[in-house]
C-alpha positions in Angstrom: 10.3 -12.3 34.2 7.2 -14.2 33.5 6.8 -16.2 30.2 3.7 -14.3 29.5 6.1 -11.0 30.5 8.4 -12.3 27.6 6.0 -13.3 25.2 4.2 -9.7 25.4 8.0 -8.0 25.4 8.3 -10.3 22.1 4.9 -9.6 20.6 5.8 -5.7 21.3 9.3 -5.8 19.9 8.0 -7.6 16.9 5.7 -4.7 16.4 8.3 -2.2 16.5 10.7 -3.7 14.0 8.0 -4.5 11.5 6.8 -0.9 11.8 7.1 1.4 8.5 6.6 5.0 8.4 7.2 7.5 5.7 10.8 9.4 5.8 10.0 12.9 7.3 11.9 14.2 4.0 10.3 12.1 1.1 9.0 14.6 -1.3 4.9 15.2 -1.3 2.8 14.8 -4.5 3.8 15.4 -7.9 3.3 13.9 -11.1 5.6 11.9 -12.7 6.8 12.8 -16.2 5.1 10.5 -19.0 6.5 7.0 -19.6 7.3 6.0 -22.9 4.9 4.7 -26.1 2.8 1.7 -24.8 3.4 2.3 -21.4 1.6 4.3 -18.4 2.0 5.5 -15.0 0.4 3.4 -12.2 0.3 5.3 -8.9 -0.2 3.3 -5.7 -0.9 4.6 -2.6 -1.8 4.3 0.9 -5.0 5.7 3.1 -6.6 4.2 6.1 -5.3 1.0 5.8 -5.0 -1.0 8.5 -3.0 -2.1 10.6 -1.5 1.3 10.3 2.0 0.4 11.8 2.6 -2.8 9.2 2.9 -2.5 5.5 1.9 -4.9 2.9 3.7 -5.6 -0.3 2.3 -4.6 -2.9 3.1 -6.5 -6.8 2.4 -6.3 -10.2 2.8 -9.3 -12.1 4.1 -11.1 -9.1 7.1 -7.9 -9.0 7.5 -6.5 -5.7 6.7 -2.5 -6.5 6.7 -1.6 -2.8 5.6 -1.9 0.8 3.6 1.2 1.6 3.7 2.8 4.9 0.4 4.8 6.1 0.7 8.3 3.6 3.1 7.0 1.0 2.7 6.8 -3.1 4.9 5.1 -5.4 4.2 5.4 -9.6 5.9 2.9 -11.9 5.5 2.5 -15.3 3.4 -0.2 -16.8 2.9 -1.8 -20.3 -0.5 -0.9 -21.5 -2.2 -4.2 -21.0 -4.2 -6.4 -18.5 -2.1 -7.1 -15.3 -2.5 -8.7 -12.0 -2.3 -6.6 -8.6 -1.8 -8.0 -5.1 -2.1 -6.7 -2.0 0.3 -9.2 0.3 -0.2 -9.1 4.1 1.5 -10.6 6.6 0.4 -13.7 7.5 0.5 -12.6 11.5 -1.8 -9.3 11.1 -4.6 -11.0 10.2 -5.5 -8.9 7.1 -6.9 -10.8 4.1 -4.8 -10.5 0.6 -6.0 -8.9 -2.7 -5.5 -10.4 -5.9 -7.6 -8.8 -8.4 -7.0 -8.2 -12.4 -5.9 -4.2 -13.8 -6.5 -3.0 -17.3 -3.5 -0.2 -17.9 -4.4 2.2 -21.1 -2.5 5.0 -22.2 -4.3 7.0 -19.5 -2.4 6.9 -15.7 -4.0 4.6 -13.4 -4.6 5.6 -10.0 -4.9 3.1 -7.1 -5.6 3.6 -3.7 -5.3 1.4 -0.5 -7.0 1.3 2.7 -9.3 -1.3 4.6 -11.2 -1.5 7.8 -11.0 -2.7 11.7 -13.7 -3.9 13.3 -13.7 -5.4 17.0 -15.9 -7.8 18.2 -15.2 -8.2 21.6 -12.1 -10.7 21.9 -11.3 -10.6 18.4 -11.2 -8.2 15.4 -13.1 -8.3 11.5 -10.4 -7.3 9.5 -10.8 -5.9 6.0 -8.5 -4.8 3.6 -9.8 -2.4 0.0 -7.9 -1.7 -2.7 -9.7 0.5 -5.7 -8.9 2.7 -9.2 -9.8 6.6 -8.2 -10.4 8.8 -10.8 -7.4 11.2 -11.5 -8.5 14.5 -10.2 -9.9 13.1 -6.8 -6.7 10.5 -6.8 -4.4 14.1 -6.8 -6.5 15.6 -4.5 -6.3 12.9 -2.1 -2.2 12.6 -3.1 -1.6 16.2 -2.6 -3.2 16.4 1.1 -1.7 12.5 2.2 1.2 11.2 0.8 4.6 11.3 0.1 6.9 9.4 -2.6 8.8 6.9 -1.8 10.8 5.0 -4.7 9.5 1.7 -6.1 11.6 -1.6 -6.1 10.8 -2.4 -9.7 
């Protein structure tokens, strides 16, 4: 075997291992029950963001929440207040973070992530979105995507 053979056999086995993908038996949409006075649901989830095989981590207040595979939601419950949200790449995929400030009221808060992959010829533009979504389209989008996985936190 070539070096280049093994480096490509590494680069693909890499790829396999750090691939994520929902469990086939995670339960689909639902809302979670109400968290206590002060607090509120925040539901993350995961559409169209690439790369679609790799999962960032996702943190509140520098707490790993989760690392969402392609169609998965998490909620956890949050201290009304203002927080900061990160969306953590890999360093090797080549997808910029997100660190961006969240305001949780008593009202859930609904965020969505996805991004963009452009080529341009040898290489790639990479993008990578996170956003609030109003409630109703949120669980309209949650119903027809995603499935729950348990948060870390």
């Amino acid at each position: 075997m070539t070096s280049m053979h093994a480096f490509v056999l590494a680069g693909f086995a890499t790829l396999v291992v750090a691939c994520a993908s929902v469990p086939a038996n995670a339960p689909k949409y639902a809302r979670a029950a109400s968290p206590r006075a002060g607090y509120a649901n925040v539901y993350v989830y995961r559409i169209g963001a690439y790369p679609i095989l790799r999962t960032p981590t996702i943190s509140i207040d520098d707490k790993t929440v989760f690392d969402p595979a392609e169609g998965s939601y998490t909620v956890v419950s949050v201290p009304v207040g203002r927080h900061q949200f990160k969306v953590d790449w890999a360093w090797d995929t080549g997808w910029p973070d997100l660190v961006f400030p969240i305001v949780v009221s008593s009202e859930p808060l609904y965020i969505k992530i996805s991004g963009s992959f452009t080529p341009t010829g040898l290489q790639f533009e990479a993008g990578s979105y996170a956003h609030g979504v109003e409630p109703a389209a949120a669980e309209a989008e949650l119903v027809q995507c995603c499935r729950y996985v348990s948060p870390n936190i």
